[in-house]
VOVEX-216933 format. One record per residue (C-alpha): x, y, z; residue in three letters; chain. Coordinates in Angstrom, 3 decimals, padded with zeros to 6 digits. Each point is the difference from the previous one (the first is absolute). Layout:
N
ATOM, X, Y, Z, ALA, A
...
This chain:
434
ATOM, 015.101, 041.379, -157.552, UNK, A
ATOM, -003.905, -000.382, -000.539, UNK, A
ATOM, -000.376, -002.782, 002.591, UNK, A
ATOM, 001.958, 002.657, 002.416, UNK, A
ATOM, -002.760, 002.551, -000.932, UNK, A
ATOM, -003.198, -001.937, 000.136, UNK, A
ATOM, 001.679, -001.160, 003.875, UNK, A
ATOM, 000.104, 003.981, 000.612, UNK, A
ATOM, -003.317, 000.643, -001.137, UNK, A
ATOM, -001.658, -003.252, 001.593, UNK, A
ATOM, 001.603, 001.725, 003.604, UNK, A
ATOM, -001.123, 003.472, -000.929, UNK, A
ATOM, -003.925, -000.672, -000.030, UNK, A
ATOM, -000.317, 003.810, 001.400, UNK, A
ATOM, 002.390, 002.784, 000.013, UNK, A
ATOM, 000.552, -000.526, 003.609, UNK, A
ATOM, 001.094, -003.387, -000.562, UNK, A
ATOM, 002.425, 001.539, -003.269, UNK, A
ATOM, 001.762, 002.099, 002.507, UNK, A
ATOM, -000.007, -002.839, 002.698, UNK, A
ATOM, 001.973, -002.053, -002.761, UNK, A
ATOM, 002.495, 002.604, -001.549, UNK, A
ATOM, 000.632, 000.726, 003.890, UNK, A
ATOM, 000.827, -003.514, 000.919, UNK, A
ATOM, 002.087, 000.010, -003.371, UNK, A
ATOM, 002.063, 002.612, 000.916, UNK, A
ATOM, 000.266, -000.476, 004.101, UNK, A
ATOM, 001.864, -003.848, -001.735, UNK, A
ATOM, 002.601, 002.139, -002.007, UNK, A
ATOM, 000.626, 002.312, 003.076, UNK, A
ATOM, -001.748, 003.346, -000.226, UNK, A
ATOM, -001.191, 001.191, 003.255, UNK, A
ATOM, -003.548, 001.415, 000.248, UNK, A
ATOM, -000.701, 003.671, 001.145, UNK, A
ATOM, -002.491, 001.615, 001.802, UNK, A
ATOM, -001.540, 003.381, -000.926, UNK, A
ATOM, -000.753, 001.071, 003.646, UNK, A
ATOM, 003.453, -000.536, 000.801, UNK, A
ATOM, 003.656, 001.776, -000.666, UNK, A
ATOM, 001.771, -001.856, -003.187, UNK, A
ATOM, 003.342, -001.224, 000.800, UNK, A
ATOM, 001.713, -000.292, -003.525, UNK, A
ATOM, 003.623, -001.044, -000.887, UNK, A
ATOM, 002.205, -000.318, -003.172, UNK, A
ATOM, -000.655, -003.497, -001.178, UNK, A
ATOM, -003.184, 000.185, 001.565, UNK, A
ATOM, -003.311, -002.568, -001.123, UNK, A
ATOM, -003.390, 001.040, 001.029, UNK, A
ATOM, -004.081, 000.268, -000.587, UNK, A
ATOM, -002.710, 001.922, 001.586, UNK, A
ATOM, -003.847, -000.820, -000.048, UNK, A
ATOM, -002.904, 002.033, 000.070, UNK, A
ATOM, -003.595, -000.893, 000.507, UNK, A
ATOM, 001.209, -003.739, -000.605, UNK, A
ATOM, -000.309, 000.590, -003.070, UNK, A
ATOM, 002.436, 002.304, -001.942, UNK, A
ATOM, 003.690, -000.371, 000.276, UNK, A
ATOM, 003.301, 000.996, -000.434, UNK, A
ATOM, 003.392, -001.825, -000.079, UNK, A
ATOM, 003.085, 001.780, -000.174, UNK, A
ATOM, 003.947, -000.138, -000.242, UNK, A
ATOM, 002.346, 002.088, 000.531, UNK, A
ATOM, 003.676, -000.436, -001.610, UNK, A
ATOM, 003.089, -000.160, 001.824, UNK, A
ATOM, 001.490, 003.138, -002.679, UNK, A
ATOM, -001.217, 003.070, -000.277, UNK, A
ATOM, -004.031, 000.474, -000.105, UNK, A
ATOM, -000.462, 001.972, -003.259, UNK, A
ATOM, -003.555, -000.720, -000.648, UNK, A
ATOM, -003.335, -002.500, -000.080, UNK, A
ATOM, -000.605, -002.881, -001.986, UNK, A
ATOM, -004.101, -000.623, 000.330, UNK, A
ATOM, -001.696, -002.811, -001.278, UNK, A
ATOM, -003.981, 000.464, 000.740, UNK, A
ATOM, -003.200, -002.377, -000.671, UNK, A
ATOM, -002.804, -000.282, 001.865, UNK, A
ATOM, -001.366, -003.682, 001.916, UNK, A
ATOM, -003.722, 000.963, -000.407, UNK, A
ATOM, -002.430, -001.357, -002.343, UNK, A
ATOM, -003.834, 000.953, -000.516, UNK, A
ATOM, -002.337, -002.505, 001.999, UNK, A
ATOM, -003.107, -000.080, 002.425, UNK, A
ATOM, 001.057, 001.026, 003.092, UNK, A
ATOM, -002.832, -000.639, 002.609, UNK, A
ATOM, -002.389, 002.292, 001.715, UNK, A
ATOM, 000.264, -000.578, 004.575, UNK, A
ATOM, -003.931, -001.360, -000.138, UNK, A
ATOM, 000.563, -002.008, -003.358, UNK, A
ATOM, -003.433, -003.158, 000.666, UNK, A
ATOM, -002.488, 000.425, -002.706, UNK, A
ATOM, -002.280, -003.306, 000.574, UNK, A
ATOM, -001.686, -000.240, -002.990, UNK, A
ATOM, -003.535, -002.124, -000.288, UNK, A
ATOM, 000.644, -001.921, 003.268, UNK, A
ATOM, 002.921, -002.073, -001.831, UNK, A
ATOM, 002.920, 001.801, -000.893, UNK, A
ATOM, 002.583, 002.588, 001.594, UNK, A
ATOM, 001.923, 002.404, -002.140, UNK, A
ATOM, 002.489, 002.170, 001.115, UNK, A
ATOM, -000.757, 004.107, -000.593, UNK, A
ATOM, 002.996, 001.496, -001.419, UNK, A
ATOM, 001.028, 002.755, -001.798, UNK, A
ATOM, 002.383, 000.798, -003.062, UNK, A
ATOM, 003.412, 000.809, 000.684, UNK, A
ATOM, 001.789, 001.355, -003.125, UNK, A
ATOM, -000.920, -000.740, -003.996, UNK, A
ATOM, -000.808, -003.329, -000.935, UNK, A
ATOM, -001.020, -002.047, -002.704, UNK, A
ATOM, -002.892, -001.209, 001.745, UNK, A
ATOM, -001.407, -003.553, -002.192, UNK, A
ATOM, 003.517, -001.800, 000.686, UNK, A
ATOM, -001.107, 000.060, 003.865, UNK, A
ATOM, -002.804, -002.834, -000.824, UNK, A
ATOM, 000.205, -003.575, 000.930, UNK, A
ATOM, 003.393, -000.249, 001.261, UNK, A
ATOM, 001.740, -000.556, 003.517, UNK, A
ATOM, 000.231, 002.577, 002.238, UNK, A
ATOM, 000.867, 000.828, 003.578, UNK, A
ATOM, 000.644, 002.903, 002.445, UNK, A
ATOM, 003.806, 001.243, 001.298, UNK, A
ATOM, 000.873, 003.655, 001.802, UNK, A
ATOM, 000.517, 001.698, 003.241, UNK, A
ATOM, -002.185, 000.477, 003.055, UNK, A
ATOM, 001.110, 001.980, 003.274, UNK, A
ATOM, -000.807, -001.787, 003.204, UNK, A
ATOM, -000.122, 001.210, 003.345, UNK, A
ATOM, 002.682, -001.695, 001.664, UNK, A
ATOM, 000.919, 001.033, 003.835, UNK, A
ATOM, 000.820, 003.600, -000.045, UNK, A
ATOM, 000.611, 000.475, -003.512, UNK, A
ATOM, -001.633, -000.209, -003.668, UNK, A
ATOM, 002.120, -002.685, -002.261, UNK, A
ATOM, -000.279, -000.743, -003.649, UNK, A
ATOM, -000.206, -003.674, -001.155, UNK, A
ATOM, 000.212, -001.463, -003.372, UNK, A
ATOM, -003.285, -002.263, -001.093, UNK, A
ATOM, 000.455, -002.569, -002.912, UNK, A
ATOM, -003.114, -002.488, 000.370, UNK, A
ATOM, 002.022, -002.610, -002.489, UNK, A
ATOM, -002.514, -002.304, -001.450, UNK, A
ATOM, -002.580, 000.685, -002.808, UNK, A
ATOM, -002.870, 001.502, 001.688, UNK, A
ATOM, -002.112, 001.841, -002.324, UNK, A
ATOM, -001.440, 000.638, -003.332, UNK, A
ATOM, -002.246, 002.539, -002.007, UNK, A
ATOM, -002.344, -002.271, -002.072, UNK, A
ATOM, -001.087, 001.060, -003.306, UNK, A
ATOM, -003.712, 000.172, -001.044, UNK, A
ATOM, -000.733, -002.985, -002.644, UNK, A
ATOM, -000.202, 001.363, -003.318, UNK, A
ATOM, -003.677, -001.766, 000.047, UNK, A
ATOM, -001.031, 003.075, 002.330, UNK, A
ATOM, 001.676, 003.057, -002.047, UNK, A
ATOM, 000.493, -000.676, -003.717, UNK, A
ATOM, 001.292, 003.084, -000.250, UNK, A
ATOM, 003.267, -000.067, 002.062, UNK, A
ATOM, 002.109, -000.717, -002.788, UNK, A
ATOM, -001.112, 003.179, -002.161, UNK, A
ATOM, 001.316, 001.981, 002.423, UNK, A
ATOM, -000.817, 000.195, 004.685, UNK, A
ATOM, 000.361, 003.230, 002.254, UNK, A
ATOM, 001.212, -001.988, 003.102, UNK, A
ATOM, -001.336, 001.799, 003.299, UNK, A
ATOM, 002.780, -000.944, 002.981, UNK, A
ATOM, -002.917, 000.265, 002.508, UNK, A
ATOM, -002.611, -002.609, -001.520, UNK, A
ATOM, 002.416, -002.193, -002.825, UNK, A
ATOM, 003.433, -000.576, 001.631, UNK, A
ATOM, -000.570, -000.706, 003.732, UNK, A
ATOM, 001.510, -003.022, 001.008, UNK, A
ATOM, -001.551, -002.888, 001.343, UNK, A
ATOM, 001.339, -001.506, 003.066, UNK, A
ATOM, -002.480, -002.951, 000.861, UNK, A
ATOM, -003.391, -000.629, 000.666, UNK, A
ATOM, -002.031, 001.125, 002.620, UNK, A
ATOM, 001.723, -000.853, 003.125, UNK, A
ATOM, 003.179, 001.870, -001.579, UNK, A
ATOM, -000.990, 003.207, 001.776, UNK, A
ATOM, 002.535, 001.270, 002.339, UNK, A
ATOM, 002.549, -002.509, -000.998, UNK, A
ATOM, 001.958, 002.092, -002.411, UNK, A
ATOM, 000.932, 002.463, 003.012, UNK, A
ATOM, 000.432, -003.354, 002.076, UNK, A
ATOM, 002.812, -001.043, -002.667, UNK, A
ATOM, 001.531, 003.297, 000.090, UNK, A
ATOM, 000.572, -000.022, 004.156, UNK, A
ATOM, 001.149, -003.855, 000.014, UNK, A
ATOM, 002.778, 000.770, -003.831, UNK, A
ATOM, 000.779, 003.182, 002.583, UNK, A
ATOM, 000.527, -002.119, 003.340, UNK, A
ATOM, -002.741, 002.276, 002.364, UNK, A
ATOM, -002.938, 000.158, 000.790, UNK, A
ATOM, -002.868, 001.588, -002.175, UNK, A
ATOM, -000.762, 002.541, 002.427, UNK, A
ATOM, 003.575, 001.220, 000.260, UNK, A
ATOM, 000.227, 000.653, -003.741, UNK, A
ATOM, -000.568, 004.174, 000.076, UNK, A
ATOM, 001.010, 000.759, -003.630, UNK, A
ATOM, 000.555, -002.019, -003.387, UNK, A
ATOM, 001.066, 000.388, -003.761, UNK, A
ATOM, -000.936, -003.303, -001.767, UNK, A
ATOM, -000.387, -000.909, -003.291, UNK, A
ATOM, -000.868, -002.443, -002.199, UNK, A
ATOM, 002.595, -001.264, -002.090, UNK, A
ATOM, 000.139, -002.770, -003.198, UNK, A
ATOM, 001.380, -003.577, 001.656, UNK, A
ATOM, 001.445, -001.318, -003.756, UNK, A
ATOM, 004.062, -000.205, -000.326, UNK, A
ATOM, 001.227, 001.051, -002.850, UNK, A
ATOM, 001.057, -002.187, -003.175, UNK, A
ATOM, 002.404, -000.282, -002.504, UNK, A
ATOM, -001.663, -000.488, -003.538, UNK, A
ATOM, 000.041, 000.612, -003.642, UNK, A
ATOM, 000.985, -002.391, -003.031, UNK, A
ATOM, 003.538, 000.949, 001.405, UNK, A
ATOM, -000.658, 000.769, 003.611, UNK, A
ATOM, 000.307, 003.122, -000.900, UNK, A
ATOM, -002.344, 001.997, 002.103, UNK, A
ATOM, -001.160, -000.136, 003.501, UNK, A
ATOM, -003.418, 000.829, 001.833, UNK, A
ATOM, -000.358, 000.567, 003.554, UNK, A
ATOM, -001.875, 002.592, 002.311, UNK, A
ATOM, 001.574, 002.897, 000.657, UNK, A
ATOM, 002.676, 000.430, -002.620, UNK, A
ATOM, -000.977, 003.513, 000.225, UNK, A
ATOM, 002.035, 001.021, 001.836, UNK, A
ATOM, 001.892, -002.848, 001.822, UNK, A
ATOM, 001.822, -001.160, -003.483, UNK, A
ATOM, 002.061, 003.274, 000.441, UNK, A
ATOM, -000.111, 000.025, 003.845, UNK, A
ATOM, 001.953, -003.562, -000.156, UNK, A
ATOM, 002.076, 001.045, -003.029, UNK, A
ATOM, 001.270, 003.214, 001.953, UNK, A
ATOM, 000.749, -001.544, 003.084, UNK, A
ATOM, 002.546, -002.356, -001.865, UNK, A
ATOM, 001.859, 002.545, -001.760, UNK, A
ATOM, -000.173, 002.084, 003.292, UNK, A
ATOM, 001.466, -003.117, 002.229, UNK, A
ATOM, 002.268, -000.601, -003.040, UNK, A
ATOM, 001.446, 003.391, -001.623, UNK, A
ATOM, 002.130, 002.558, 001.999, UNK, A
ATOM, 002.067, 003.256, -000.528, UNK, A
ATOM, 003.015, 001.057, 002.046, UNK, A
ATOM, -001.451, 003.400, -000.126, UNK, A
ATOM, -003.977, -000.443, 000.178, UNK, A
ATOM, -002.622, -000.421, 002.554, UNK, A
ATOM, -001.623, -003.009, -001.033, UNK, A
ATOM, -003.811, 000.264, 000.259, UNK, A
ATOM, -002.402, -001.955, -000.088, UNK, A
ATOM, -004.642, 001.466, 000.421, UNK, A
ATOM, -002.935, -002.024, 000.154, UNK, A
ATOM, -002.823, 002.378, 000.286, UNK, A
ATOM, -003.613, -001.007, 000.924, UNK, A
ATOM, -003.452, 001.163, -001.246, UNK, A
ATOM, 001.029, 000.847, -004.294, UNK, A
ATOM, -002.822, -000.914, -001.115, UNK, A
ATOM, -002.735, 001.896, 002.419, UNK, A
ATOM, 002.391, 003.019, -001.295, UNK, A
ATOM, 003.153, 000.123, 002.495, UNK, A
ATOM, -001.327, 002.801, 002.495, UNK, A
ATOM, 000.560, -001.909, 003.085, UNK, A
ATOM, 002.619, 001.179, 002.817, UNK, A
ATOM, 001.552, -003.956, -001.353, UNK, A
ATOM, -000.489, 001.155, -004.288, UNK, A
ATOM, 002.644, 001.293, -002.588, UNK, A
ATOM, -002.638, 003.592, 000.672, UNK, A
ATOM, 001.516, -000.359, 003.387, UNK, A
ATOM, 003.245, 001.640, 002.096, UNK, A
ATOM, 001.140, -003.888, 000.745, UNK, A
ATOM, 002.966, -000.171, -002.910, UNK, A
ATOM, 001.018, 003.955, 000.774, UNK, A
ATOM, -000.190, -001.040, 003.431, UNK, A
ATOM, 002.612, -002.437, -000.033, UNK, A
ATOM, 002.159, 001.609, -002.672, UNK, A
ATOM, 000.347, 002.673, 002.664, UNK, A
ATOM, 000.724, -002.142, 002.861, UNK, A
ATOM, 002.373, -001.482, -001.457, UNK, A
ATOM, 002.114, 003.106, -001.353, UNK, A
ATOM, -000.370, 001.223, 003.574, UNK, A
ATOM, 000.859, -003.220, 001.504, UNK, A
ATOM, 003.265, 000.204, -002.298, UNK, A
ATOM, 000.613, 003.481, 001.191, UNK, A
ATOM, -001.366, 001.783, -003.155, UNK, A
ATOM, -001.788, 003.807, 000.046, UNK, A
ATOM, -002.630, 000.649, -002.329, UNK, A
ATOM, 002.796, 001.345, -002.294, UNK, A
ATOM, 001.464, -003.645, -000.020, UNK, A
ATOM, -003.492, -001.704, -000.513, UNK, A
ATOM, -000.825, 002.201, -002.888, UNK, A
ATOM, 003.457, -000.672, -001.945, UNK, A
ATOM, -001.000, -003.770, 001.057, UNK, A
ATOM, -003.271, 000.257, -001.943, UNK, A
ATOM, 001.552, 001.555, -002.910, UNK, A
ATOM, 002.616, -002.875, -000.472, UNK, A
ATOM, -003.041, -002.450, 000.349, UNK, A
ATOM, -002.262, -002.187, -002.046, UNK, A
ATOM, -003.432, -002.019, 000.902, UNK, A
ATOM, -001.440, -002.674, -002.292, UNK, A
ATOM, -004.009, -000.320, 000.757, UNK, A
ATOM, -000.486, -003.531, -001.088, UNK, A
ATOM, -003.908, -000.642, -000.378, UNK, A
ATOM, -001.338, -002.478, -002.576, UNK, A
ATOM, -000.755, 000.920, -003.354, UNK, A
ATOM, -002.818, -001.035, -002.594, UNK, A
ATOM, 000.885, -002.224, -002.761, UNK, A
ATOM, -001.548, 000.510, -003.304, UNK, A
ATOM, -003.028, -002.235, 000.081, UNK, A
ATOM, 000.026, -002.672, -002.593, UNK, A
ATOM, -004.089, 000.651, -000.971, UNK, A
ATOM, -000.191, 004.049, 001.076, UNK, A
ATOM, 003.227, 001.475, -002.178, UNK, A
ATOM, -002.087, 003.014, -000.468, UNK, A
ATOM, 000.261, 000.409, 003.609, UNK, A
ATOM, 003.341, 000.291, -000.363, UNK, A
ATOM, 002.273, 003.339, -001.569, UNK, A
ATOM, 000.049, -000.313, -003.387, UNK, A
ATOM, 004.119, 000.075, 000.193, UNK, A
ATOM, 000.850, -001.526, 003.240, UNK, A
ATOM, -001.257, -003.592, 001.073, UNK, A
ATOM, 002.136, -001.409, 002.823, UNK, A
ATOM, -000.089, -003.646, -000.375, UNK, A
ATOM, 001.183, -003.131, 003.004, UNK, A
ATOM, 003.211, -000.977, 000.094, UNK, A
ATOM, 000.994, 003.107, -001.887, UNK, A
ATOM, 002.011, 001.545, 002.668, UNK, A
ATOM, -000.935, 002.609, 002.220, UNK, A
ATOM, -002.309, 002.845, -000.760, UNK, A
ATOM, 000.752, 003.706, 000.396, UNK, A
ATOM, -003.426, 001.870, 000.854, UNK, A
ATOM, -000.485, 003.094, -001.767, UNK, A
ATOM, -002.595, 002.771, 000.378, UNK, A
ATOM, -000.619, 003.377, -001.284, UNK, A
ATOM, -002.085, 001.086, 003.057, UNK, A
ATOM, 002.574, -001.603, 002.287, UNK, A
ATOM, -001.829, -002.992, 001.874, UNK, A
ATOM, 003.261, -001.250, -000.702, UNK, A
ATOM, 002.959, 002.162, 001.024, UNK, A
ATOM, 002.173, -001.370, -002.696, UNK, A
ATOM, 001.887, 002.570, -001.990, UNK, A
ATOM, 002.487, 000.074, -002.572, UNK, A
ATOM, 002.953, -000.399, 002.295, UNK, A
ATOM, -001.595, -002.616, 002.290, UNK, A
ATOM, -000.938, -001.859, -002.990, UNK, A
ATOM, 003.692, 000.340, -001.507, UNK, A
ATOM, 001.456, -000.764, 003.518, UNK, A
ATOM, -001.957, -003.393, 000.291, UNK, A
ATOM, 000.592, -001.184, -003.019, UNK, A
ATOM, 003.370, 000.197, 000.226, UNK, A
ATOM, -000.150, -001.521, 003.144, UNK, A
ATOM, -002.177, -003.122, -001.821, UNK, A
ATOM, 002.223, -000.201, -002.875, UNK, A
ATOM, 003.408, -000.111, 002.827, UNK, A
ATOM, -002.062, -003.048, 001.440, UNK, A
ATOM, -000.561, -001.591, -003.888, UNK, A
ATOM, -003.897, 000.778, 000.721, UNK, A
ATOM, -002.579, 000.824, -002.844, UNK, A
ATOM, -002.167, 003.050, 000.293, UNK, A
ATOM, -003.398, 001.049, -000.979, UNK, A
ATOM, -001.478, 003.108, 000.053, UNK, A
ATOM, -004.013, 000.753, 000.752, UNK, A
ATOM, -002.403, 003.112, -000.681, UNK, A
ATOM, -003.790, -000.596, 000.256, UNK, A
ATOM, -001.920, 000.761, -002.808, UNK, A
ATOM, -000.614, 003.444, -000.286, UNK, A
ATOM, -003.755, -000.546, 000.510, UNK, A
ATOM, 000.489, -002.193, 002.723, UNK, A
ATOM, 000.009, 001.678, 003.801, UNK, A
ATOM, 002.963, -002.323, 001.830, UNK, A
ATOM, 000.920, -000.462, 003.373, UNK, A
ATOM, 002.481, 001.339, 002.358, UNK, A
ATOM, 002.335, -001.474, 001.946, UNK, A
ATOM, 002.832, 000.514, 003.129, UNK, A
ATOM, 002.363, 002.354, -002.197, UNK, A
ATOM, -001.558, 003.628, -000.020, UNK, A
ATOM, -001.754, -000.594, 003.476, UNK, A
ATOM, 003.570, -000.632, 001.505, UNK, A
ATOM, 001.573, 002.422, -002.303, UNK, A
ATOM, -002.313, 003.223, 002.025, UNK, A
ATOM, 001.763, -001.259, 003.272, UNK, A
ATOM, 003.359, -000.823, -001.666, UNK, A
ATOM, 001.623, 001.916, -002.748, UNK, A
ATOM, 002.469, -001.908, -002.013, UNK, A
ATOM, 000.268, -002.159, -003.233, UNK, A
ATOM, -002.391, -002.835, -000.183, UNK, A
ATOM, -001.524, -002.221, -002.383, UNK, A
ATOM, -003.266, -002.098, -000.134, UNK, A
ATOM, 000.290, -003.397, -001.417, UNK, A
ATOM, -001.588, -003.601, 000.044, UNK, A
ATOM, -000.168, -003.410, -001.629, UNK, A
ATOM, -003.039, -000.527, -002.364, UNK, A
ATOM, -002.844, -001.969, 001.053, UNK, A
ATOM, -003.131, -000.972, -000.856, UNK, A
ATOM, -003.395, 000.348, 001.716, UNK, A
ATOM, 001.052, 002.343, 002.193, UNK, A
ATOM, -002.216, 000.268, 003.392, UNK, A
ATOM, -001.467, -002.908, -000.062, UNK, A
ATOM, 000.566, -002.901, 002.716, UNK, A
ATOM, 001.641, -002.087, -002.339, UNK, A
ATOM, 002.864, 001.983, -002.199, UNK, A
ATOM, 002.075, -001.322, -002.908, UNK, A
ATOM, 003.363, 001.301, -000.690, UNK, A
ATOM, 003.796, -001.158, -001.858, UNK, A
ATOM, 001.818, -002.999, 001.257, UNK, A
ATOM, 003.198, 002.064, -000.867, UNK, A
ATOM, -000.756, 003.128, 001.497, UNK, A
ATOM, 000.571, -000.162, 003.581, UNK, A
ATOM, 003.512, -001.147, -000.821, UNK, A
ATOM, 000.058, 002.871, -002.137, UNK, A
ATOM, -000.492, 002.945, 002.631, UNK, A
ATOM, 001.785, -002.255, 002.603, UNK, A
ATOM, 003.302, 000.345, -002.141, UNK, A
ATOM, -000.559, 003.548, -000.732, UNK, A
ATOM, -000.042, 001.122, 003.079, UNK, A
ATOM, 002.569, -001.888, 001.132, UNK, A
ATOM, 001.724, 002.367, -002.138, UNK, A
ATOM, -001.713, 002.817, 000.827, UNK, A
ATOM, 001.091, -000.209, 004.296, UNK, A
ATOM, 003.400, -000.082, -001.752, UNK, A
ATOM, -000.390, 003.162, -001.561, UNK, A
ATOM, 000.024, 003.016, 001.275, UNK, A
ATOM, -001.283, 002.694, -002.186, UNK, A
ATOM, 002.258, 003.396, 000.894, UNK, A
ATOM, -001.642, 003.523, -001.688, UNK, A
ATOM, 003.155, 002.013, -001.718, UNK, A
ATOM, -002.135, 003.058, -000.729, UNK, A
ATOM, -001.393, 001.468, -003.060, UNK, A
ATOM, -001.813, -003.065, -000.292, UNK, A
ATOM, 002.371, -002.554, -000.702, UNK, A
ATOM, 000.123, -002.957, 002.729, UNK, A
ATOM, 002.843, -003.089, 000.513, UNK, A
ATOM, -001.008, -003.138, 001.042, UNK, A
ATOM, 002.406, -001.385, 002.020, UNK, A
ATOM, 000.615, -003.716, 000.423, UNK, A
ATOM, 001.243, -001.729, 003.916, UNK, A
């Protein structure tokens, strides 16, 4: 299961490339891809996806019984990186060429140093009457960020302010290196430079991911957050299934710069295709509302593990631990959407599957994060619960997490496409199984 991981993650080098991968995935166990801009034809029995921007998508099924609601499964195939500016030569002192780049999402920035690094993402080329996005993966180690020697600041180890636009530019080669990088881009792409009109690259950590541990029991890749869950999801989505449900299955771009992109969980794209597809089944808005109500979404986005030097980071009651199980998110101020019966629902769902569960607050003092849940719960009303498998170092380019985990969530839900959750009223709910 972890070699099958670190493969997805070593193809996934951007979130273009995830979606590229979970596309070709699917299009091999027949599910037919959709366009937006056109009219959806949809049967009974029915296997499809639909892209958009490249780099969200969405996979569904549709049952050969009778439609009574969604099963969602959502993670995001983003990760924070450098993504690079369009005029990105520095020459610096006559000898060197960095790249200028800029931050995209949170990052633990000293991991970044001395390691191998290279460039993948999309450009849009000109090509004969029409504009056409292409992939870019430049696949060999091509850059670093050096570190200054401790001989020249003493001080870095007492504590550094790291400034994006003077400490972590990357360094491409020496002098005659200028122009090249946009060179690389046009020949990975197959154009010419000129034709290139538009581009979204970034730079992205080259290492593949290890097994490790006195036991083996942990792994450490790039990326775990959030492709660990992205992979785990997909299995139980290709692998679960419900007489009565409408299997689906989001990856949503652009978490971690906040989700407020026309392809983010902020966005229309999963009400979107909720709707299309009640309409497409010959549902009113009556029908898609008695859908939601009979439906459940997990939001599967990595959680932290309680560090083994920092336990006063951690809630004084609650420390999630690898190879635990999976781990409920909670929050008072609802960055997580989990609620009571979410959290009861799952974990009945987990214990069905013989899957441990672990439950996560911050500490009270401590401001946390947010995640897909509540920004897909404003578009979406219906039952849903945040979750994740604990990790360690999260946002950096090189993440550690449980060798036992990913089989965890991959079993669970398994279990949970073949449940559907059905809402009796007053508040009580039956979970189903196919």
């Amino acid at each position: 299961m972890n070699n099958a991981l670190f493969d997805f993650i070593q193809n996934g080098p951007s979130c273009y490339h995830v979606v590229a991968e979970i596309a070709e995935k699917l299009t091999a166990e027949g599910y037919t891809e959709l366009e937006e801009g056109c009219r959806w034809q949809i049967t009974a029995g029915g296997k499809y996806f639909v892209r958009r921007n490249l780099s969200t998508i969405l996979a569904f099924r549709i049952p050969e019984g009778e439609a009574k609601g969604y099963q969602i499964a959502a993670s995001h195939c983003d990760s924070p990186a450098f993504k690079l500016k369009e005029n990105m030569d520095l020459v610096v002192d006559g000898s060197y060429t960095r790249l200028n780049v800029e931050k995209y999402g949170g990052m633990l920035c000293a991991p970044w140093f001395d390691r191998p690094l290279s460039v993948a993402g999309k450009v849009v080329v000109k090509e004969g009457g029409k504009l056409v996005s292409r992939l870019v993966h430049i696949d060999r180690d091509l850059l670093m960020i050096p570190n200054l020697a401790i001989h020249m600041n003493r001080e870095v180890n007492d504590g550094y302010k790291y400034s994006i636009q003077s400490d972590m530019l990357p360094l491409l080669g020496d002098e005659n290196a200028k122009g090249q990088m946009q060179e690389l881009i046009a020949e990975a792409a197959g154009v010419d430079k000129a034709d290139i009109l538009g581009a979204d690259m970034f730079v992205y950590c080259r290492q593949r991911g290890t097994v490790w541990g006195a036991a083996g029991e942990y792994v450490s890749a790039p990326r775990l957050d959030d492709l660990q869950c992205t992979f785990a999801n997909l299995q139980g989505f290709l692998q679960g299934s419900h007489q009565n449900g409408i299997a689906v299955y989001a990856v949503f771009d652009n978490e971690e710069v906040g989700s407020g992109t026309k392809q983010g969980a902020a966005s229309t794209v999963l009400a979107d295709v909720l709707t299309r597809i009640n309409e497409a089944l010959g549902g009113n808005r009556e029908d898609y509302l008695v859908r939601l109500a009979n439906s459940f979404m997990v939001s599967a986005d990595n959680a932290h593990a309680t560090h083994p030097a920092h336990l006063a980071a951690a809630d004084p009651t609650h420390h999630p631990h690898m190879n635990k199980g999976v781990v409920i998110k909670h929050s008072g101020n609802q960055k997580y959407c989990t609620d009571s019966v979410s959290a009861a629902i799952f974990r009945e769902i987990c214990a069905r599957a013989d899957v441990p569960t672990q439950a996560f607050f911050n500490h009270s003092d401590i401001l946390g994060g947010s995640t897909l849940g509540n920004l897909s719960n404003a578009q979406v009303s219906l039952n849903m619960v945040d979750v994740g498998l604990a990790q360690l170092a999260m946002h950096s380019p090189y993440e550690t997490a449980g060798a036992m985990d990913t089989e965890y969530l991959v079993r669970a839900m398994t279990e949970f496409y073949n449940t559907m959750v059905l809402a009796e009223g007053g508040g009580s709910y039956t979970l189903q199984r196919a």
